[in-house]
C-alpha positions in Angstrom: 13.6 20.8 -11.2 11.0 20.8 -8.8 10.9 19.0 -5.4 9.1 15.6 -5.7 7.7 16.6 -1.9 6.4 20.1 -1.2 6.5 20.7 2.3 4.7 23.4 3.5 2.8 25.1 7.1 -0.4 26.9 7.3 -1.2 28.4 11.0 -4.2 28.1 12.7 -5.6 29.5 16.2 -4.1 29.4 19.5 -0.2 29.4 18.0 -1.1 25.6 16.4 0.1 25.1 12.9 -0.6 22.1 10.2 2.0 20.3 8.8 1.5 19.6 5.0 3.4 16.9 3.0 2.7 16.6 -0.8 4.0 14.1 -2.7 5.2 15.9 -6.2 5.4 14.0 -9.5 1.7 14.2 -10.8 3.6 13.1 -14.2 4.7 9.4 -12.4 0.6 9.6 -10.4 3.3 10.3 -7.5 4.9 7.0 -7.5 6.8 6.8 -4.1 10.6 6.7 -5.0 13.8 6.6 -2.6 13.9 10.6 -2.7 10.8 10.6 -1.8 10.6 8.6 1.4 14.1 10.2 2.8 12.6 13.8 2.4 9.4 12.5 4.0 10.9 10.7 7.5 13.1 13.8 9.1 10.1 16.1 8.0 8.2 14.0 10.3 10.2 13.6 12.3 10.5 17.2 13.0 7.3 17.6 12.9 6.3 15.2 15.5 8.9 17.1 17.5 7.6 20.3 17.1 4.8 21.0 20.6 3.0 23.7 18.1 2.0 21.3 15.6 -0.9 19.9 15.5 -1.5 18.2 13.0 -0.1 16.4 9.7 -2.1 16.1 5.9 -0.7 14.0 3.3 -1.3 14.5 -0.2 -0.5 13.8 -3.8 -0.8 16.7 -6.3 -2.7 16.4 -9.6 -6.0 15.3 -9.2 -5.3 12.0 -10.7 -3.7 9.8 -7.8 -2.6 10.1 -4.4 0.3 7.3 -4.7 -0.2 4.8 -8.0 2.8 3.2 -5.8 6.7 2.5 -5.6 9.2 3.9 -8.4 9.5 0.7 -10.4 11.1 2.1 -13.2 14.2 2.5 -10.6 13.7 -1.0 -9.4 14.2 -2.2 -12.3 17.5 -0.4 -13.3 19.0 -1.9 -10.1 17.6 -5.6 -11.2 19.2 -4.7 -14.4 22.7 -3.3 -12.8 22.9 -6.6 -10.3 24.3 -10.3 -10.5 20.6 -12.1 -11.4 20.0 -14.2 -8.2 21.9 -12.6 -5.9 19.2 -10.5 -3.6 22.0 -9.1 -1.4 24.1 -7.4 -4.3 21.3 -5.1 -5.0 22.5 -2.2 -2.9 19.3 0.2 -4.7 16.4 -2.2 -4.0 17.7 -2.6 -0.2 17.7 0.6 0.2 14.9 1.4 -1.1 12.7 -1.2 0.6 14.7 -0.3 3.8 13.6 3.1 3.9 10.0 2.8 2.4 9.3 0.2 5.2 10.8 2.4 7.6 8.4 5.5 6.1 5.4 3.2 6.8 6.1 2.0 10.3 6.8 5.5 11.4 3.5 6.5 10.0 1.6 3.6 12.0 3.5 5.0 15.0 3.1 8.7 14.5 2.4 10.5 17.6 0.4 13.1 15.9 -3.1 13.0 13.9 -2.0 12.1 10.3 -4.8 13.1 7.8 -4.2 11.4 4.7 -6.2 12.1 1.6 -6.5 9.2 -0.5 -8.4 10.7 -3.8 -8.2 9.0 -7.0 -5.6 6.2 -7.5 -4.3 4.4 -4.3 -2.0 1.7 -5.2 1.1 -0.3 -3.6 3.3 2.0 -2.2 0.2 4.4 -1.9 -1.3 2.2 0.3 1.5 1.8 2.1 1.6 5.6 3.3 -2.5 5.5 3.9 -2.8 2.3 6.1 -1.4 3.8 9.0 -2.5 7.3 9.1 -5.1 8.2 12.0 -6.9 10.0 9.4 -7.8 8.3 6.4 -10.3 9.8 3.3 -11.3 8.5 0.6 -13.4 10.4 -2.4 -15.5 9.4 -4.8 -12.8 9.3 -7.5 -10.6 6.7 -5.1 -9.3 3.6 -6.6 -7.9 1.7 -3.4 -6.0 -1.8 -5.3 -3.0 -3.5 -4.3 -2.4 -5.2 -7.8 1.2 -6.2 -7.4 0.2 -10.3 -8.9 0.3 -8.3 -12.0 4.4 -7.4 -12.1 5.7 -10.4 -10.1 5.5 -8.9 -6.4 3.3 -9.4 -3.8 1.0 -7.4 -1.3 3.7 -5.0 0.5 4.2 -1.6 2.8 2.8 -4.2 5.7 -0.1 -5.1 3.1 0.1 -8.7 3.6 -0.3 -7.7 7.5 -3.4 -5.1 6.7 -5.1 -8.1 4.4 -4.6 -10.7 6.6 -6.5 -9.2 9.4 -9.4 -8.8 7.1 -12.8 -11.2 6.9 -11.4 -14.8 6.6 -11.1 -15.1 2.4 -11.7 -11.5 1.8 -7.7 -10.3 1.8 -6.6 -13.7 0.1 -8.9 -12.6 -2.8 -7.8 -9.5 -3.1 -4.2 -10.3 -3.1 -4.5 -12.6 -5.8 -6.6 -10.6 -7.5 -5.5 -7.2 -7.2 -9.6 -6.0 -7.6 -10.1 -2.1 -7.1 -11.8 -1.1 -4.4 -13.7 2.2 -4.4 -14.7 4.4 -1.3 -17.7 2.8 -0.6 -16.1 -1.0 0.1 -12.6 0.9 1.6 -15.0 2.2 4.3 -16.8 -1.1 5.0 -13.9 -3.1 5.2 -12.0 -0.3 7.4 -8.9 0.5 5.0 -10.8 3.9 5.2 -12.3 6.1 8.0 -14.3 9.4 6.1 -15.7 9.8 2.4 -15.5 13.1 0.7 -15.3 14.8 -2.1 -12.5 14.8 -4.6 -12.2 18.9 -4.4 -13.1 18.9 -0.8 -9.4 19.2 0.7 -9.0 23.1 0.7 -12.1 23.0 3.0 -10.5 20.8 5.3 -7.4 22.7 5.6 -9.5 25.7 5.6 -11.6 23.8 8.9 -7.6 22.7 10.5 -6.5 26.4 10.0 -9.9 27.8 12.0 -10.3 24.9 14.4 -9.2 26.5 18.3 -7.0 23.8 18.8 -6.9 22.6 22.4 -4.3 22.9 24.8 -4.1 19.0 25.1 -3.0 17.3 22.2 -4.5 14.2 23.4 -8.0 15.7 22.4 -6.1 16.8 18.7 -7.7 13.5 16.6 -10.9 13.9 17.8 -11.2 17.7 16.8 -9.7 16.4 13.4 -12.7 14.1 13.2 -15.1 17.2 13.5 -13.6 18.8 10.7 -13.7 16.1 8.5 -17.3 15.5 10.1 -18.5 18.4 8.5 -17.5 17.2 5.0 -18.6 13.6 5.1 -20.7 12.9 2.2 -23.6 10.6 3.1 -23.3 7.0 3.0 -23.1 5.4 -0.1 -24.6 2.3 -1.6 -22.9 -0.8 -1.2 -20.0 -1.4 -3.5 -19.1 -4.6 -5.2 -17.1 -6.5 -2.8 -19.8 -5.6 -0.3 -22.3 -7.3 -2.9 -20.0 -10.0 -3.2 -18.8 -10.9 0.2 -20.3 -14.2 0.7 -19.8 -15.6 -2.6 -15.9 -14.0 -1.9 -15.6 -15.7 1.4 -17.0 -19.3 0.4 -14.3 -19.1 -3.1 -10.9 -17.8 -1.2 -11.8 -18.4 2.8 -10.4 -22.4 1.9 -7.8 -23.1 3.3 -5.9 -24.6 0.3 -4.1 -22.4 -2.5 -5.5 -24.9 -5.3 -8.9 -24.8 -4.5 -8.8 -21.1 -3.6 -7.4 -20.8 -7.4 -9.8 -22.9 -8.4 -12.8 -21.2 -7.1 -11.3 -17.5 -8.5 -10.8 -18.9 -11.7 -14.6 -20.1 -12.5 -15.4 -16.3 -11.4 -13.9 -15.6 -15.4 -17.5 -16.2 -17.1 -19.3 -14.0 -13.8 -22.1 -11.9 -14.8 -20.9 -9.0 -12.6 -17.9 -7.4 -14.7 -16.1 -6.6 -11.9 -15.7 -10.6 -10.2 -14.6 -11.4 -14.0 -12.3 -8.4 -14.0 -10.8 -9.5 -10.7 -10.4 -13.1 -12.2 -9.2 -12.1 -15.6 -6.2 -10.3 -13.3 -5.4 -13.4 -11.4 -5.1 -15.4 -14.6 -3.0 -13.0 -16.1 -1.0 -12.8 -13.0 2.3 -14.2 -12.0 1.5 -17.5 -10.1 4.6 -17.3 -8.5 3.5 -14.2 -6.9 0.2 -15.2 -5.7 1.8 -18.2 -4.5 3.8 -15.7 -2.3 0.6 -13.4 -1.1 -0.9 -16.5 -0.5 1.8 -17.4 2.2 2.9 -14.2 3.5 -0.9 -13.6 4.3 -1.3 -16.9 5.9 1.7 -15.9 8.0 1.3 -12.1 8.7 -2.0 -13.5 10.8 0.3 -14.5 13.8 2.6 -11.4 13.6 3.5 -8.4 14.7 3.5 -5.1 12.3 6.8 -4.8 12.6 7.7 -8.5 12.3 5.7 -8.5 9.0 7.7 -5.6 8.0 10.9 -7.6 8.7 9.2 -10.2 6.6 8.7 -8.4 3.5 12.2 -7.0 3.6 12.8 -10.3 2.7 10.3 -11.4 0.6 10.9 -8.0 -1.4 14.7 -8.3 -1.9 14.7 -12.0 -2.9 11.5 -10.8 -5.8 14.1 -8.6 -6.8 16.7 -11.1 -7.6 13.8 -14.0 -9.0 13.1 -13.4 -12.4 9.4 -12.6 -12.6 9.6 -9.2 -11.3 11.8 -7.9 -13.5 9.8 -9.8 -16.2 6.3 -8.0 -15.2 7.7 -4.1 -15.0 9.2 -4.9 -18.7 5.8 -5.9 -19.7 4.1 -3.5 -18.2 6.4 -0.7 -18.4 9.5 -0.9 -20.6 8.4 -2.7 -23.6 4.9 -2.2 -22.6 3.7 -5.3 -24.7 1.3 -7.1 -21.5 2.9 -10.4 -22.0 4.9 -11.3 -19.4 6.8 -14.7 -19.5 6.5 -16.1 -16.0 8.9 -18.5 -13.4 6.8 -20.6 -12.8 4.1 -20.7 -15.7 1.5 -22.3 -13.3 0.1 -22.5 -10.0 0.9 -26.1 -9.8 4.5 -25.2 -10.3 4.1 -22.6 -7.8 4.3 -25.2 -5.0 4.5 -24.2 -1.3 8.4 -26.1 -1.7 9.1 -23.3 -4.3 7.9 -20.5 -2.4 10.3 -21.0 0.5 13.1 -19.5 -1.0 11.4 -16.1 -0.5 11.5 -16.5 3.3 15.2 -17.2 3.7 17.4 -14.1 4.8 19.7 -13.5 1.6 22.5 -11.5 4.2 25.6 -13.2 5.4 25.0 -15.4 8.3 25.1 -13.7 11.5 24.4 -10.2 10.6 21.5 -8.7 11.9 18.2 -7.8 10.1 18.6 -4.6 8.8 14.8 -3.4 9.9 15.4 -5.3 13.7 15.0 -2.0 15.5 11.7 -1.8 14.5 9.9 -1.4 17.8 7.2 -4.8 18.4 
């Protein structure tokens, strides 16, 4: 069986070497499991530990996705294996979450240029790894999404942080919406730093490995930026959301969930294809989730990473134990038949009452948060 990472070094001048994760199941479009995320921290770790590295890549093999996102097919035998309604009882999807979130905060924190390539499908738990690399690419075969309103979860991996802190209304509408993104809108809006192409990568470990790597690793980023400088594709024209952006901001910037709903839901009849896609999704959606993206986002504004981290611990353990989530993977996954039943069945019932329950610590009083090391 093989590894689901490959780890693996290539040297380069002056002593330096390059640190290469790649995340290995090409079969699953390298959905992020639990194996996954504890092979990837201590190889960081060391890593980050090492004075002759100088660098880190991420990767996904295949040429078909970088990260589609989290193992849901092993979230949902723990949902299956667990009291229903009891968030705390479901030892898997804590530690899952646990160490995934953990994954991602290291990652934002890394001491060392991270160079993430982010070709073809970028999704959830995908984004999750991307948003905090120094280095991010995208190609022209990158589709950037976080579409969890379509299983019954929300924007995590800090997403609800990373949205939030985008134009007033465009985040909201892309939470609820769960609209692709290509390379062209990730670079606009910043969830992306370089484009290049999909094949490009062995030239830019090829330009790590020949770089003379300076004696300071302080000036390490900014000779990664030359290398990927070299293999920048030019600028290219404006992508959807980009076309959109006003219209995008006036519909979702309100400050009221109807009305945002509202405003989303006349885009279903839109003469661009992809506004009517994006709509069509949030119909489809679970309301009860984009109730939750809705106030997680409007929350995440005031807070800390790691505070929205602690957050979603939450907000992830108690989806776990509410029925909708388990109701969207069987849709989408197990019985496959894209017609989820969902709790609640409309925004209306969706209230901002309802959605409390997902804020509430579901740990015995007094015990600490299981994330509250997380630095501020």
């Amino acid at each position: 069986m093989s590894e689901p990472v490959v780890f693996r070094e290539i040297s380069a001048r002056n002593g330096w070497r390059i640190g290469i994760a790649t995340l290995n199941s090409p079969q699953t479009l390298n959905s992020l499991s639990l194996d996954m995320c504890r092979l990837l921290g201590p190889r960081l770790d060391a890593w980050a530990a090492d004075s002759r590295v100088a660098a880190v890549v991420l990767n996904g093999a295949g040429e078909k996705a970088f990260c589609a996102g989290g193992d849901l097919q092993a979230l949902y035998r723990g949902m299956l294996a667990c009291p229903p309604g009891d968030a705390w009882a479901n030892i898997p999807a804590r530690e899952f979450f646990e160490a995934e979130y953990r994954l991602d905060f290291h990652i934002h924190r890394y001491p060392k240029p991270i160079l993430c390539w982010g070709s073809g499908i970028i999704m959830g738990g995908g984004v999750g790894l991307m948003l905090g690399a120094s280095h991010r690419i995208v190609t022209t075969t990158t589709r950037f999404a976080m579409p969890e309103v379509t299983i019954g979860l929300y924007p995590d991996v800090a997403g609800t942080w990373m949205l939030s802190r985008l134009p007033n209304g465009i985040g909201t509408f892309l939470a609820l919406t769960g609209a692709q993104l290509g390379a062209a809108d990730c670079v606009h809006l910043g969830l992306a730093d370089w484009i290049c192409g999909p094949a490009d990568l062995d030239a830019a470990l090829q330009g790590l490995a020949e770089t003379s790597w300076d004696a300071d690793p302080e000036r390490h980023g900014a000779q990664v930026d030359d290398v990927l400088q070299a293999l920048r594709l030019p600028d290219p024209e404006p992508g959807p959301l980009q076309r959109h952006t006003s219209e995008i901001r006036t519909g979702c910037g309100q400050a009221d969930f109807g009305r945002i709903g509202d405003a989303i839901t006349r885009w279903k009849t839109h003469d661009d294809p992809w506004m009517a896609r994006a709509a069509a999704t949030f119909l489809a959606g679970s309301p009860g989730s984009a109730r939750l993206g809705y106030t997680l986002l409007s929350r995440a504004r005031h807070q800390s990473l790691a505070d929205t981290f602690r957050a979603e611990y939450i907000a992830s353990l108690r989806c776990c134990a509410e029925p909708d989530l388990r109701e969207g993977i069987r849709a989408l996954l197990i019985d496959k038949d894209k017609n989820p039943h969902w709790q609640p069945a409309t925004l209306e019932q969706a209230s901002g009452d309802w959605v409390q329950r997902f804020l509430v610590a579901p740990w015995p009083a007094g015990q600490p948060h299981p994330l509250a090391d997380l630095a501020p």
